[in-house]
SEVO-291209 format. One record per residue (C-alpha): z, y, x. Coordinates in pm, 1 decimal, always signed. Each point is the difference from the previous one (the first is absolute). Layout:
// SEVO-291209
REC       up    north     east
REC        Z        Y        X
...
***
This chain:
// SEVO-291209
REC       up    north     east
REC  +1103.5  +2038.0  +3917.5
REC    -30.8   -136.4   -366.7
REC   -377.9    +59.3    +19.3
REC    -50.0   -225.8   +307.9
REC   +184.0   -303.1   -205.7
REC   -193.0   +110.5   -274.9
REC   -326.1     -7.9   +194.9
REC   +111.1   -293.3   +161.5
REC    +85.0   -236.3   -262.0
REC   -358.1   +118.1   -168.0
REC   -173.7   -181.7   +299.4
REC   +234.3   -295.9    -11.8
REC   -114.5    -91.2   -364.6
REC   -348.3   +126.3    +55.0
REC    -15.9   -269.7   +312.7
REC   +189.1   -268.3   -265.0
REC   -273.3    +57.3   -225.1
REC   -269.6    -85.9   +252.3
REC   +176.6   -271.4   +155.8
REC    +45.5   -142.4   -339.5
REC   -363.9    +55.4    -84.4
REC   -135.6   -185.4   +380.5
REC   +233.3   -275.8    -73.7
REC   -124.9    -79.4   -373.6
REC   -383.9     +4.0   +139.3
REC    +77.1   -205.5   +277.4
REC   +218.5   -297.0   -182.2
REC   -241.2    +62.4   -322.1
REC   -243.4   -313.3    +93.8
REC   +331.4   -217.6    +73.2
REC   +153.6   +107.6   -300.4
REC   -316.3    -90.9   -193.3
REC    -13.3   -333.7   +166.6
REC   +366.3    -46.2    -70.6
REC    -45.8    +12.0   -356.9
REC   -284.8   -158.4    -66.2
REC   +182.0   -317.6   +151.5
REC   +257.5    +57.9   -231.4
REC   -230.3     -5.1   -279.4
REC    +71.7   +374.9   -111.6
REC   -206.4   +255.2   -114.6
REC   -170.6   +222.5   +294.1
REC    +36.4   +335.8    -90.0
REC   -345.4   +253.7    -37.1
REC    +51.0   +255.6   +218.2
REC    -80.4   +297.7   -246.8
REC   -283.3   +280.1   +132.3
REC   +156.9   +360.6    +79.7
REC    -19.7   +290.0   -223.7
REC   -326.0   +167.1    +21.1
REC    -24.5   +330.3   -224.7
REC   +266.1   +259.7   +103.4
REC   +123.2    -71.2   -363.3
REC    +71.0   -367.8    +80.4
REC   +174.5    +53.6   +294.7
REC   +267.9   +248.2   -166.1
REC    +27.2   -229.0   -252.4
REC    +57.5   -294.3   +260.9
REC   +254.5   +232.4   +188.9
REC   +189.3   +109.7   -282.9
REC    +27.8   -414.3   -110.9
REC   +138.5    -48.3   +328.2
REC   +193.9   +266.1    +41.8
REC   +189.3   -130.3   -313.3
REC    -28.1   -371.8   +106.4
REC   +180.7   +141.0   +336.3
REC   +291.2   +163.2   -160.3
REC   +110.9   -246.5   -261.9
REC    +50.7   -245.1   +298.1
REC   +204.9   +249.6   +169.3
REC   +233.8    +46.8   -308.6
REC    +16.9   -390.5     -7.4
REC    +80.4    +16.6   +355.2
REC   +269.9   +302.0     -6.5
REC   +107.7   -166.5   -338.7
REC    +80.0   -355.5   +164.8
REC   +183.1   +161.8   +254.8
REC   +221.6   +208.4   -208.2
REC   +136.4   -299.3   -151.7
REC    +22.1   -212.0   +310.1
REC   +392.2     +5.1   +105.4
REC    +93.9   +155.8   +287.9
REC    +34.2   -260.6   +295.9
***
């Protein structure tokens, strides 16, 4: 039984991830618009990894990028009182 949550919850943030992903491509040219009324700085969309070396190297800086923000997530709720 533990496997099927398991397997199921895998799927659940594997879908996250790509709805996340559509939705960022799709608002990208609004968001671009957006801030170039506002005067701010466009971002450069950087170019993906290319040598097998770069993309371990891009995985492993995202992978670390990933779990600080979950230890500042777990962290802020730890101290949050209970309600």
């Amino acid at each position: 039984m533990n496997r099927h949550f398991t397997d199921a919850r895998y799927y659940f943030r594997r879908g996250l991830e790509h709805l996340y992903t559509g939705v960022v491509e799709e608002t990208a040219p609004l968001r671009r618009q957006l801030l170039e009324a506002l005067g701010r700085e466009v971002d450069t969309e950087k170019p993906e990894p290319q040598t097998p070396r770069e993309r371990v190297e891009h995985g492993a800086r995202r992978a670390a990028t990933q779990s600080r923000r979950a230890v500042r997530r777990v962290r802020r709720r730890v101290r949050q009182p209970e309600q």
